[in-house]
Backbone of each chain as ProteinMPNN parsed JSONL, in Angstrom:
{"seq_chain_A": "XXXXXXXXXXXXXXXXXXXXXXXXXXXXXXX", "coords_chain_A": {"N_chain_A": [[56.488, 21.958, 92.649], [58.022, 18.806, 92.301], [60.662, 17.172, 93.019], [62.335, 14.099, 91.478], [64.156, 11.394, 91.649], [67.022, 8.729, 90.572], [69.203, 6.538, 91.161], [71.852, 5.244, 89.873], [73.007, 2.649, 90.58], [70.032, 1.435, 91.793], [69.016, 2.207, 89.045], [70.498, -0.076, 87.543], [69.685, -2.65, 89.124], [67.089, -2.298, 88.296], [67.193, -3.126, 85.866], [68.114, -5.669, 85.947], [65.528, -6.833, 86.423], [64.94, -7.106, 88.837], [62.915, -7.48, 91.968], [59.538, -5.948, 92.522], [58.944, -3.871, 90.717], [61.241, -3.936, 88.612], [60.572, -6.473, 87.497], [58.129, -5.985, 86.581], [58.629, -4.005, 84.83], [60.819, -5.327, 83.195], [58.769, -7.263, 82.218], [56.708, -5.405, 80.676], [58.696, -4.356, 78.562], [59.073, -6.853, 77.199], [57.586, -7.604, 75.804]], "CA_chain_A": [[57.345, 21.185, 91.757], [58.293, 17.777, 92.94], [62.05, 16.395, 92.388], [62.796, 13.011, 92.015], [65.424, 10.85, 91.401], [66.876, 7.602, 90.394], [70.415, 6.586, 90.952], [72.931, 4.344, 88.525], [72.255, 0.729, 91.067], [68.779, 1.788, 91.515], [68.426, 1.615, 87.476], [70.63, -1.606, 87.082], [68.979, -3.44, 89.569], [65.88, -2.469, 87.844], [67.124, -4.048, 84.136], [68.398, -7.037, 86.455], [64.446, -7.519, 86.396], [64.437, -7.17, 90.528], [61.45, -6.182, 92.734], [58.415, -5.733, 91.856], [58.967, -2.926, 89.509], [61.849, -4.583, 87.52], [59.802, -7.149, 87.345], [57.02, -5.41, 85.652], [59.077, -3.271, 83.243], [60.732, -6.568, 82.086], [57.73, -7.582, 81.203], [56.524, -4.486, 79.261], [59.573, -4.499, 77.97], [59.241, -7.535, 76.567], [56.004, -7.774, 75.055]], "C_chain_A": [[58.088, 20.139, 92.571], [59.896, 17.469, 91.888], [62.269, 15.128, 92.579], [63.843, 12.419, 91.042], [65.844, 8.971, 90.826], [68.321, 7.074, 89.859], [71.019, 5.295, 90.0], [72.152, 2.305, 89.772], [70.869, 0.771, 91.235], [68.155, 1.128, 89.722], [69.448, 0.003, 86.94], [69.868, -2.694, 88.087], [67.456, -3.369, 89.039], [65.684, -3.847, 86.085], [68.027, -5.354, 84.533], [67.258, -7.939, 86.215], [64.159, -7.272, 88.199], [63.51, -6.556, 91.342], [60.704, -6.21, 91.625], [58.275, -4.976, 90.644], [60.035, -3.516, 88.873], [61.303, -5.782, 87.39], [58.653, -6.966, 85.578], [57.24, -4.661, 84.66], [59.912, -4.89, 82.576], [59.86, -7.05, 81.594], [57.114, -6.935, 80.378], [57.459, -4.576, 78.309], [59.967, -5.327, 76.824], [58.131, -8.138, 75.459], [55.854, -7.665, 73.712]], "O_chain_A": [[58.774, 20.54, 93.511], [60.129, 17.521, 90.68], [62.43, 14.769, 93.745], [64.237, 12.866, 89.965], [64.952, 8.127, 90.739], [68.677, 7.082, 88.681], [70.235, 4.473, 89.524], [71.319, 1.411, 89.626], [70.376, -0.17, 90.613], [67.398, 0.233, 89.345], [69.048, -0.801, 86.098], [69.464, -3.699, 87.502], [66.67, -4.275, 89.314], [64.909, -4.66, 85.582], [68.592, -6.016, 83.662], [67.346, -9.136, 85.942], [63.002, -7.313, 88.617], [63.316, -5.343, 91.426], [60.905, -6.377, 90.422], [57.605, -5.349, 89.68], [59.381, -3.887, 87.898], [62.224, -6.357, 86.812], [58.516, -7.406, 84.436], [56.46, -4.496, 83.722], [59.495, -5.422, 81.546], [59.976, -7.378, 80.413], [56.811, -7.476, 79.315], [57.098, -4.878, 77.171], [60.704, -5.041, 75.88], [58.138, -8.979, 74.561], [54.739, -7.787, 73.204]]}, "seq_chain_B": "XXXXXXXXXXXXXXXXXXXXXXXXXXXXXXXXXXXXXXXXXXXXXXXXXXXXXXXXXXXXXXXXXXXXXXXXXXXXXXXXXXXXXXXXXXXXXXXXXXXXXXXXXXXXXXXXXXXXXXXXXXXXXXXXXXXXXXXXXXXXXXXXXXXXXXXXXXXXXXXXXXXXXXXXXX", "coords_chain_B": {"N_chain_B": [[57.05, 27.478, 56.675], [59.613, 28.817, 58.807], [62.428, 29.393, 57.237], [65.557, 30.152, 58.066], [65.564, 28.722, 60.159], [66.984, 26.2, 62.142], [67.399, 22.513, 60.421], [65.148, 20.522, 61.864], [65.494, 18.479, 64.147], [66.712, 16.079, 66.684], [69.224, 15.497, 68.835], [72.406, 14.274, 67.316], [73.424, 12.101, 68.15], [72.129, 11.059, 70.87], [69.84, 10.608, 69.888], [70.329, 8.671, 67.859], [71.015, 6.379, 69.166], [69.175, 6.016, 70.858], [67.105, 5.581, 69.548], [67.947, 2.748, 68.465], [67.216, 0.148, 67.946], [67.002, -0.778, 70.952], [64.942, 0.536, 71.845], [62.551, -0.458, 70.947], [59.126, -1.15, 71.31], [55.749, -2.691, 71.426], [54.151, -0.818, 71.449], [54.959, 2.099, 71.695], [57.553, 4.239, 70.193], [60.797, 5.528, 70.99], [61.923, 8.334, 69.996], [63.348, 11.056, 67.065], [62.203, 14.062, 66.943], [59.573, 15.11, 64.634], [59.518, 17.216, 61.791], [56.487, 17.556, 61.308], [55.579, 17.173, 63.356], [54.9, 19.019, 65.095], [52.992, 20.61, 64.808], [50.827, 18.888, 66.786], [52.38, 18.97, 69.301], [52.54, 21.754, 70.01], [49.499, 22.599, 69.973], [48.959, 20.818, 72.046], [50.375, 22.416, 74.466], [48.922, 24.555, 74.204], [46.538, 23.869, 75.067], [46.527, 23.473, 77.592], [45.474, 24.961, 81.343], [47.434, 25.599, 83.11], [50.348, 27.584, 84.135], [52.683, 26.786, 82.166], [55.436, 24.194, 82.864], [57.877, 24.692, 81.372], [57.325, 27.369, 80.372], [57.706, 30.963, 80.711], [55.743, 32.593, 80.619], [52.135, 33.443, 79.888], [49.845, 30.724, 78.363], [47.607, 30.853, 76.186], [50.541, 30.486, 73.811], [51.905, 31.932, 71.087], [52.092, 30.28, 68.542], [54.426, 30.031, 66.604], [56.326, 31.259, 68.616], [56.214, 28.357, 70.497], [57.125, 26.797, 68.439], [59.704, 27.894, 68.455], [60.7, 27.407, 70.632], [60.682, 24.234, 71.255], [62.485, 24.082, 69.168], [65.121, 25.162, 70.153], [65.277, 23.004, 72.53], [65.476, 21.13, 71.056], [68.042, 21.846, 69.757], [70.325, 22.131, 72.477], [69.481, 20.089, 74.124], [68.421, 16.601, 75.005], [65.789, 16.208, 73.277], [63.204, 14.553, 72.434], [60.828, 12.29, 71.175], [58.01, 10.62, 72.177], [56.576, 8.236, 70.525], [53.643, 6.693, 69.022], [53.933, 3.533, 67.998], [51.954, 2.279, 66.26], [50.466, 4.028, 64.643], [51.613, 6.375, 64.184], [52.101, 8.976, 65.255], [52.772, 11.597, 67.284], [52.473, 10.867, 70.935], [53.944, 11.875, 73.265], [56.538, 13.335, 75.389], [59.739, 13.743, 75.971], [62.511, 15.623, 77.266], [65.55, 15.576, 78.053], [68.296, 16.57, 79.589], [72.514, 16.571, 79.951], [74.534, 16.617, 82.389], [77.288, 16.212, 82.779], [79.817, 16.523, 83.607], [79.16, 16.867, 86.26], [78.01, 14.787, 86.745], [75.338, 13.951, 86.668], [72.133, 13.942, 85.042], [69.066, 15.592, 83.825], [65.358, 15.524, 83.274], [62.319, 16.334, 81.866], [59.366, 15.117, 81.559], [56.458, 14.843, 79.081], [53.268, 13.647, 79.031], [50.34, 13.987, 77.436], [47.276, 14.139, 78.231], [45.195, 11.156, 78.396], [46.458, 9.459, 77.189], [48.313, 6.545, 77.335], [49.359, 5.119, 80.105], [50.939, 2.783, 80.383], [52.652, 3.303, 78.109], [54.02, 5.628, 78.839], [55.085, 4.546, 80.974], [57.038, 2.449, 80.378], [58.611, 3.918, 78.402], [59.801, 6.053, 79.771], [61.335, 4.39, 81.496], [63.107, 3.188, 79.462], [64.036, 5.66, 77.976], [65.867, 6.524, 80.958], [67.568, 4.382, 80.916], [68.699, 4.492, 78.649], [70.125, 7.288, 79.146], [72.097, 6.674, 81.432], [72.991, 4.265, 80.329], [74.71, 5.637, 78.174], [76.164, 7.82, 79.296], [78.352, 9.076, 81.289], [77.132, 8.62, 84.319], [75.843, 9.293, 87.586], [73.624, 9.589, 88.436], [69.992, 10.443, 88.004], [67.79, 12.868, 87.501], [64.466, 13.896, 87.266], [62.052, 16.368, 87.126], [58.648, 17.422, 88.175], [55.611, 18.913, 87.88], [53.515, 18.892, 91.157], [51.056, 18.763, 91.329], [50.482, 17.434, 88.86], [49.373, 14.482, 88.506], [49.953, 12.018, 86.936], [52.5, 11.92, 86.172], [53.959, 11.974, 88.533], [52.931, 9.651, 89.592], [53.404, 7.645, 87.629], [56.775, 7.849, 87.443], [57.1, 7.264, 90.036], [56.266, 4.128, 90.05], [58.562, 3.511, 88.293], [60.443, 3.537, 89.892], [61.817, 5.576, 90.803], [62.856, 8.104, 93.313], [61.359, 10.679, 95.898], [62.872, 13.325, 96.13], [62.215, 15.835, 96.788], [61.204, 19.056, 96.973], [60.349, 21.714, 95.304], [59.299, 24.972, 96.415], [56.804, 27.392, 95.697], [57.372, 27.623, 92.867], [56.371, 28.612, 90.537]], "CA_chain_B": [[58.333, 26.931, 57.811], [61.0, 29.594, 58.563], [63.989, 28.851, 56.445], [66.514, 30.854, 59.076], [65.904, 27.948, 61.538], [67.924, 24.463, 61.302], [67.221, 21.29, 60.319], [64.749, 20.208, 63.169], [65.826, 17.166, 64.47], [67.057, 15.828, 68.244], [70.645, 15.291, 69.36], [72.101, 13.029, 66.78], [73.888, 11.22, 69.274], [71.542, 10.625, 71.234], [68.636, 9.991, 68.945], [70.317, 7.172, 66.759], [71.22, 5.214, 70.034], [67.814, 5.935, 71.606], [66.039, 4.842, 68.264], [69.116, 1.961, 67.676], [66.417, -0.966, 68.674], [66.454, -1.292, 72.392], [63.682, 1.073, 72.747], [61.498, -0.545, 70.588], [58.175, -2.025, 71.894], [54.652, -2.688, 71.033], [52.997, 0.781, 71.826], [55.861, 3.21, 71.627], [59.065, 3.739, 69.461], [61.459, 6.435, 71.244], [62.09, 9.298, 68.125], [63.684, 12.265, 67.119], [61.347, 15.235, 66.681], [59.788, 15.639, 63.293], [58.761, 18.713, 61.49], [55.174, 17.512, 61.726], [55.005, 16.333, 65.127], [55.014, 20.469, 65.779], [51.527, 21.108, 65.494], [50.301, 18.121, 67.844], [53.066, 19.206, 70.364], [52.19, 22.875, 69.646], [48.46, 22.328, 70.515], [49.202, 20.328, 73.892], [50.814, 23.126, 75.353], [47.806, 25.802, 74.546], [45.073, 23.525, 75.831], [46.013, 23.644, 78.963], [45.523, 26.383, 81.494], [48.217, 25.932, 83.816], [51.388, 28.15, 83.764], [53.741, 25.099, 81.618], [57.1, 24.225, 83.298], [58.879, 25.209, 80.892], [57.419, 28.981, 79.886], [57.657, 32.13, 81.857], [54.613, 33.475, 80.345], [51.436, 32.231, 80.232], [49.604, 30.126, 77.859], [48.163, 30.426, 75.012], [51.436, 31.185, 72.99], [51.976, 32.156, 69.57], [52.77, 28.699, 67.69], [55.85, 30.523, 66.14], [56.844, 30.86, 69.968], [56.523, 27.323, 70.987], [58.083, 26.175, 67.613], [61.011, 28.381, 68.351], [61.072, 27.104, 72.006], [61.118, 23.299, 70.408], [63.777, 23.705, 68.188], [65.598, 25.274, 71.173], [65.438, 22.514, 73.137], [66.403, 20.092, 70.109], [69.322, 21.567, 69.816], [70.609, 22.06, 73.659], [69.203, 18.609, 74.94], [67.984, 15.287, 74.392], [64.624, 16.344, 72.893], [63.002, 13.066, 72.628], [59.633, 11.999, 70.891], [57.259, 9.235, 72.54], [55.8, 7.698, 69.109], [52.857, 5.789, 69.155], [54.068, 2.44, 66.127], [50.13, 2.109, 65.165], [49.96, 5.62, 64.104], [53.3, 6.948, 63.854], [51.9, 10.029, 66.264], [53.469, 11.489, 69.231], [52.342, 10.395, 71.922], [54.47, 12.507, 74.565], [57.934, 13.546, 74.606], [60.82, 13.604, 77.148], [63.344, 16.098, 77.08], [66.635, 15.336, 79.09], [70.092, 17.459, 79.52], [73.313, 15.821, 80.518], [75.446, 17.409, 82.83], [78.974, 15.122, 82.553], [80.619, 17.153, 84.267], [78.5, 16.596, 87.521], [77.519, 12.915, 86.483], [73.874, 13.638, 86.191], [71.179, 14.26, 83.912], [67.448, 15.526, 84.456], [64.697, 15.639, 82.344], [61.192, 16.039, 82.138], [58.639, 14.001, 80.363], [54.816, 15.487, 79.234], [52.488, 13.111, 78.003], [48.985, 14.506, 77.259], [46.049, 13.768, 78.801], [44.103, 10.344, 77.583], [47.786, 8.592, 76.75], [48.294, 5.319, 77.952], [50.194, 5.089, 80.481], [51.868, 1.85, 80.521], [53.368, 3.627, 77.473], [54.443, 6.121, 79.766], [56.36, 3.821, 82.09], [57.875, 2.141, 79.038], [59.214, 5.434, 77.502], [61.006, 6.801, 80.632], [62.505, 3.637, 81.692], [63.884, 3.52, 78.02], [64.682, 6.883, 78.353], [66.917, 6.663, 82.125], [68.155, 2.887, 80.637], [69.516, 4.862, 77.676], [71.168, 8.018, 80.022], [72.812, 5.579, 82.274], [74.365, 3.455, 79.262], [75.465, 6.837, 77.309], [76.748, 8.74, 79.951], [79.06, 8.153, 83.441], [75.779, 9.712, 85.188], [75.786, 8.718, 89.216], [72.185, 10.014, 89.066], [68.878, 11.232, 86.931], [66.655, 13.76, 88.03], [63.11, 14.495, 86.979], [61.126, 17.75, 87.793], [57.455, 17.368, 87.733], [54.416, 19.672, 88.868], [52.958, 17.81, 92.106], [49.38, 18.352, 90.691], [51.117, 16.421, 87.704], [49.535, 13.061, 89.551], [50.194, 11.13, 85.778], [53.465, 11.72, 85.845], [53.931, 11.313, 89.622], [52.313, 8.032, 89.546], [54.922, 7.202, 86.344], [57.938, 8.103, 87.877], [56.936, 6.421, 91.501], [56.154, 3.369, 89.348], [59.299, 3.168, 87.627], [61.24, 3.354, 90.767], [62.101, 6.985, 91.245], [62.998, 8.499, 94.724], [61.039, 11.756, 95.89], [63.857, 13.989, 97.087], [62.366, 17.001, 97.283], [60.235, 19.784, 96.286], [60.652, 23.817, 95.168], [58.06, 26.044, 96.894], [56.535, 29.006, 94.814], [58.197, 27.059, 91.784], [55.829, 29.478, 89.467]], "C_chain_B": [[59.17, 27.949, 57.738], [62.304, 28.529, 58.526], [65.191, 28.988, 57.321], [66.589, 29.529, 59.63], [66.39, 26.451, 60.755], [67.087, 23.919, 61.236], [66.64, 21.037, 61.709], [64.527, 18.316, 63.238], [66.606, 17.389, 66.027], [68.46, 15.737, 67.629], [70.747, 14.082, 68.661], [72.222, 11.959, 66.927], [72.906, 10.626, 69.568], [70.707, 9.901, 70.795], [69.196, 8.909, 68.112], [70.419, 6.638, 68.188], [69.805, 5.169, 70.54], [67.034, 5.202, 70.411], [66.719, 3.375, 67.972], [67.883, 0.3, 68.669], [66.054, -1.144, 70.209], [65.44, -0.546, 72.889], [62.417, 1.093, 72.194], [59.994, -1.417, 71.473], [56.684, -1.856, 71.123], [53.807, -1.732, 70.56], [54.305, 1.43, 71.196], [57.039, 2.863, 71.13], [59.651, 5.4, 70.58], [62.106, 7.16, 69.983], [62.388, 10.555, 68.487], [62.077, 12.8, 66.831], [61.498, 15.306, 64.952], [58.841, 17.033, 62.722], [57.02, 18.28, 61.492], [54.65, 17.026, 62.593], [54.6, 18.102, 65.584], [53.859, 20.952, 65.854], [50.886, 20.413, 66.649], [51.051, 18.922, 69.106], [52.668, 20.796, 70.967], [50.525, 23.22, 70.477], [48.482, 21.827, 71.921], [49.291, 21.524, 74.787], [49.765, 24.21, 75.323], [46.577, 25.533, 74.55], [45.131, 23.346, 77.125], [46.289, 25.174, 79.431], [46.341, 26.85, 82.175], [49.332, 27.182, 83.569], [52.254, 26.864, 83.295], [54.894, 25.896, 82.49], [58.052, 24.883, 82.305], [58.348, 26.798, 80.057], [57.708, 29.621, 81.082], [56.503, 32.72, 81.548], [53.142, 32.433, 80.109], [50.414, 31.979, 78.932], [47.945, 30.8, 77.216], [49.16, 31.168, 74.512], [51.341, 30.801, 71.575], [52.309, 30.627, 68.939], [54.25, 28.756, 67.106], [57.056, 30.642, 67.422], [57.125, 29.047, 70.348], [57.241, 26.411, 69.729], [59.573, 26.3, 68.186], [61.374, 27.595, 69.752], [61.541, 25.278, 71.9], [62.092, 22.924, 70.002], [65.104, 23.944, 68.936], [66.402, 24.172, 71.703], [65.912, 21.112, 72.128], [67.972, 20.083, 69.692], [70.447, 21.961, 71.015], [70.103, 21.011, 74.604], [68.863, 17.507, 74.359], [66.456, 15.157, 74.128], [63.892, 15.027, 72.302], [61.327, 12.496, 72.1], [58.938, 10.143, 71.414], [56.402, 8.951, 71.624], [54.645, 6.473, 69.121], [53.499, 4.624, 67.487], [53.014, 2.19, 65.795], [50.104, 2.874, 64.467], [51.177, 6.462, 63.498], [53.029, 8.184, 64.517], [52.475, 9.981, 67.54], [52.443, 11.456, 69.668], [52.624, 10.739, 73.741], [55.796, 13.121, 74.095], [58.679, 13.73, 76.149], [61.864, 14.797, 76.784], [64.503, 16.542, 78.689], [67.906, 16.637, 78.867], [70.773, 17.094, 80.687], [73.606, 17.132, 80.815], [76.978, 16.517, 83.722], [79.454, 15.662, 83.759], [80.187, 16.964, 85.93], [77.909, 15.292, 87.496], [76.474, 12.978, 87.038], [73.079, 14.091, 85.073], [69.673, 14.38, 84.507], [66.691, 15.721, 83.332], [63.383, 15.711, 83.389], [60.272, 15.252, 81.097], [56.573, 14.786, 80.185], [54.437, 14.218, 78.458], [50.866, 13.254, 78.247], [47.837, 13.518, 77.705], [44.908, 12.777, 78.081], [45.23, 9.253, 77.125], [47.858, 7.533, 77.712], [49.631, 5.232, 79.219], [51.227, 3.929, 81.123], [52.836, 1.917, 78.921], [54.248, 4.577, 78.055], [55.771, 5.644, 80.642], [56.873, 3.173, 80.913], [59.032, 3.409, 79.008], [60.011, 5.838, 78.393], [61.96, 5.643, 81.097], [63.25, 3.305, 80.562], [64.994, 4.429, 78.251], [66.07, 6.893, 79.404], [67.633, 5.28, 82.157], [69.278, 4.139, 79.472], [70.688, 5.788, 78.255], [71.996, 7.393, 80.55], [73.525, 4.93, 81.534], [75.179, 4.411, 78.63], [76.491, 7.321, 77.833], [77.548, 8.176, 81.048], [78.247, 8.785, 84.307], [76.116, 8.529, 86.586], [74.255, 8.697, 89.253], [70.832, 10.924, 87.921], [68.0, 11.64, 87.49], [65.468, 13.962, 87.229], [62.443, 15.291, 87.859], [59.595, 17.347, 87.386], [56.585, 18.302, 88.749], [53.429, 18.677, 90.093], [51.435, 18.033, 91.733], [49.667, 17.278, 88.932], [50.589, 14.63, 88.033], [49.825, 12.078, 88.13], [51.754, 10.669, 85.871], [54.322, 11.213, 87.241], [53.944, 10.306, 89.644], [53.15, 7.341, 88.835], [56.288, 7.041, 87.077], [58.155, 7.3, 89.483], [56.694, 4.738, 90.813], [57.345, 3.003, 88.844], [60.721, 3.564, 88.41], [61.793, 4.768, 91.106], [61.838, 7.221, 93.374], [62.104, 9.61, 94.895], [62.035, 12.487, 96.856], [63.665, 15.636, 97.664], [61.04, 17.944, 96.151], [60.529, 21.635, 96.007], [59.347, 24.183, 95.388], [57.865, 27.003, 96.017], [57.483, 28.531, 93.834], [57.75, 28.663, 90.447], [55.372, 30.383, 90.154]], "O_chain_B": [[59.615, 28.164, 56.61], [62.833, 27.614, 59.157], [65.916, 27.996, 57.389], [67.725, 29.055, 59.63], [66.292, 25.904, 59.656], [66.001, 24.265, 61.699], [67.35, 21.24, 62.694], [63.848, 17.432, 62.716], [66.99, 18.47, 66.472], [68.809, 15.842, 66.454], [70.011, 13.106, 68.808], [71.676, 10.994, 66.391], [72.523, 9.697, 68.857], [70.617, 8.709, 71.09], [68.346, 8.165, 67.623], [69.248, 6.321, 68.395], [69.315, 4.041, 70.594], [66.374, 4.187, 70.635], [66.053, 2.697, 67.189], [68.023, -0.23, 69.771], [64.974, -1.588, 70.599], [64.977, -0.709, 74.019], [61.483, 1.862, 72.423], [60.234, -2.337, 72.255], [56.519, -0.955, 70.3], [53.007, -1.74, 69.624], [54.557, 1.113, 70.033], [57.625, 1.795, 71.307], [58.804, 6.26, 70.821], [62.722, 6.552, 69.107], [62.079, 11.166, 69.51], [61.08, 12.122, 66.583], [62.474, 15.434, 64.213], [57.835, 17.587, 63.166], [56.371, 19.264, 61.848], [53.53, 16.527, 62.705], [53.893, 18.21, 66.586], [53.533, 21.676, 66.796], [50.387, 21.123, 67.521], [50.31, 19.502, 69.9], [52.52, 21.008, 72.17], [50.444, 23.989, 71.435], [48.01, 22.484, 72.85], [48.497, 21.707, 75.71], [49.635, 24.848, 76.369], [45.645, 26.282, 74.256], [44.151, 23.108, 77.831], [46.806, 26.123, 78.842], [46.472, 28.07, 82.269], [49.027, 27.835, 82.571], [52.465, 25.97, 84.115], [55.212, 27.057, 82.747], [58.973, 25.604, 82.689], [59.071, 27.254, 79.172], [57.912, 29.109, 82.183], [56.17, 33.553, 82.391], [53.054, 31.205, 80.135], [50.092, 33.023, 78.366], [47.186, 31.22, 78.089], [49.043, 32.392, 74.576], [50.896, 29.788, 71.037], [53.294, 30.156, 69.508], [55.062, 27.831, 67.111], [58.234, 30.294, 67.347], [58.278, 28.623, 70.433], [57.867, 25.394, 70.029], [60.394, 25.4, 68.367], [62.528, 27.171, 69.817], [62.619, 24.953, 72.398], [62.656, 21.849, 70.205], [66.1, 23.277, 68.655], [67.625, 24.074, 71.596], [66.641, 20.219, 72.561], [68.777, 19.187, 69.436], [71.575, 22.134, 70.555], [70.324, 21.106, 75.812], [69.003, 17.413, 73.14], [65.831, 14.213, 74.611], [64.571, 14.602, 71.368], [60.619, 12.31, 73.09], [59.289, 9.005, 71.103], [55.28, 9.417, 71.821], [55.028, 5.31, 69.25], [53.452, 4.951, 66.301], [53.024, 1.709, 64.662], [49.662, 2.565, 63.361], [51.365, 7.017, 62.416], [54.068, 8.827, 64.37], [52.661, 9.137, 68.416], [51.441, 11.885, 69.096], [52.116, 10.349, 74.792], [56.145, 13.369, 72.941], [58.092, 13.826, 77.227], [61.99, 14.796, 75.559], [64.406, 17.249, 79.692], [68.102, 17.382, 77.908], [70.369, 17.106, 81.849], [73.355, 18.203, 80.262], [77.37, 16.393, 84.883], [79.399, 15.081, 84.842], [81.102, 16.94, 86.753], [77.284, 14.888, 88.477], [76.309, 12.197, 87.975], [73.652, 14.678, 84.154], [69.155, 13.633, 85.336], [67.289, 16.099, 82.325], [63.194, 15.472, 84.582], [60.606, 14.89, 79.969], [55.782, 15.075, 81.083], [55.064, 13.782, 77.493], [50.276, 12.672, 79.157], [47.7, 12.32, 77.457], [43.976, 13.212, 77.404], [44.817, 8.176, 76.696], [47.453, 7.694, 78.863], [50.814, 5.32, 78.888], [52.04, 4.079, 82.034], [53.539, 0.981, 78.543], [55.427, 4.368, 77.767], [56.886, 6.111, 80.872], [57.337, 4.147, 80.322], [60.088, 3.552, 79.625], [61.142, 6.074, 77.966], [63.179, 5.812, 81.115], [64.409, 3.078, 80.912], [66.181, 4.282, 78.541], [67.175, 7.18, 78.943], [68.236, 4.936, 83.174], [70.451, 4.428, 79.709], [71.872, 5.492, 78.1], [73.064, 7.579, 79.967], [74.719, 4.84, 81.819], [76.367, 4.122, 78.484], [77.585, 7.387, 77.273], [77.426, 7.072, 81.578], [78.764, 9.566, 85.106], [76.491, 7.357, 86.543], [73.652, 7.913, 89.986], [71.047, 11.924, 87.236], [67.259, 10.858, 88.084], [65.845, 14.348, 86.123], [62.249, 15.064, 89.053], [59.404, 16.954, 86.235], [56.741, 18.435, 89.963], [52.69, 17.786, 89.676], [50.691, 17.099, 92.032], [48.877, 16.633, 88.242], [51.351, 13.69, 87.811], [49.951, 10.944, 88.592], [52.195, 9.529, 85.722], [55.156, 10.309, 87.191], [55.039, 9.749, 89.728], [53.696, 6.373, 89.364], [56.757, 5.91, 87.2], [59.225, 6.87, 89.911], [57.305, 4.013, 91.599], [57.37, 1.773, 88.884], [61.788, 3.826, 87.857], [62.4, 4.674, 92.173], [61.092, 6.753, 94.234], [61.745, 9.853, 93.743], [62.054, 12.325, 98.076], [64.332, 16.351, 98.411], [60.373, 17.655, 95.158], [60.924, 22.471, 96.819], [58.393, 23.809, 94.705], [58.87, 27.506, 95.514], [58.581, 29.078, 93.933], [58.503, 29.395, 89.805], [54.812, 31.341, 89.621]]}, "name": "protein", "num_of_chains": 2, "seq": "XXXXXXXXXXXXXXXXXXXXXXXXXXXXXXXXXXXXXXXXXXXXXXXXXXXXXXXXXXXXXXXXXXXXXXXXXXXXXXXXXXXXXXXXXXXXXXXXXXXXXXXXXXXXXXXXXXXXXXXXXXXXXXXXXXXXXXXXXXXXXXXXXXXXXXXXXXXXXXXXXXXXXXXXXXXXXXXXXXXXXXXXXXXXXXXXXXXXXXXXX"}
């Protein structure tokens, strides 16, 4: 059983759009 | 349907804000649990052969079992339906539980074998977008089986850390 994680600036820098992966969920996101 | 058991529906909290538009998209709507999502969900769990994360016993169970285990978890967490909008079928499901008091939240997420999985990464970043606005969480955990490589792959994808692992989990 694997644990992972994913802290509070971690997830706003993601719905900033930043990096590759906020990147790519803004664009699902937006579709 | 046994009558005894409540109204089966998610956290109502949760579920209107999770459903309240921002987690709509193309493929997938984020949804409470409905009384006929219970056979699809029902079935998932006694086609495979593993031991599931969440029993102690092992698989196939009674349907009256994994109902009851369901309704359980609808009303002690953020039981969470991944809805396909073509079909109006689940699709997967997420089920989170805050813990305020320690400013995190963990969940896990199943989505069956053949599911798309750029619905997948959708649905949980929804999902740990929605925890994070709800709650004063520092931090969101997900548990997954490391032969799990779907959900692995999901969760490494959608920016997740790997912090760790439980030995002899089952």
């Amino acid at each position: 059983m694997y644990v992972y994680s994913l802290d509070r600036s971690a997830m706003e820098s993601l719905e900033r759009g930043e990096g590759r992966i906020g990147r790519l969920l803004a664009q699902l996101s937006t579709h | 349907m046994n009558e005894a058991m409540p109204p089966l529906t998610a956290d109502g909290r949760a579920s209107q804000a999770i459903t309240d538009g921002v987690t709509e998209h193309p493929d997938v709507v984020l949804d409470g649990l409905r009384d006929d999502d219970l056979p699809a969900l029902c079935a998932w769990f006694n086609n495979i052969d593993e031991l599931h994360f969440w029993t102690t016993r092992r698989l196939p169970r009674p349907y009256a079992d994994l109902e009851a285990d369901i309704r359980d978890r609808c009303r002690v967490g953020l039981f969470t339906v991944i809805r396909s909008l073509a079909t109006g079928e689940p699709c997967g499901f997420l089920d989170g539980k805050v813990r305020e008091l320690h400013g995190v939240a963990e969940f896990e997420v199943y989505l069956p074998a053949g599911s798309r999985l750029r619905s997948g990464l959708v649905a949980i970043y929804r999902f740990v977008s929605h925890l994070f606005a709800s709650y004063p969480l520092r931090k969101v955990y997900c548990q997954t089986y490391a032969y799990n490589s779907r959900v692995v792959h999901l969760l490494e994808a959608s920016g997740f850390v790997k912090e760790g692992c439980f030995k002899e989990f089952t």
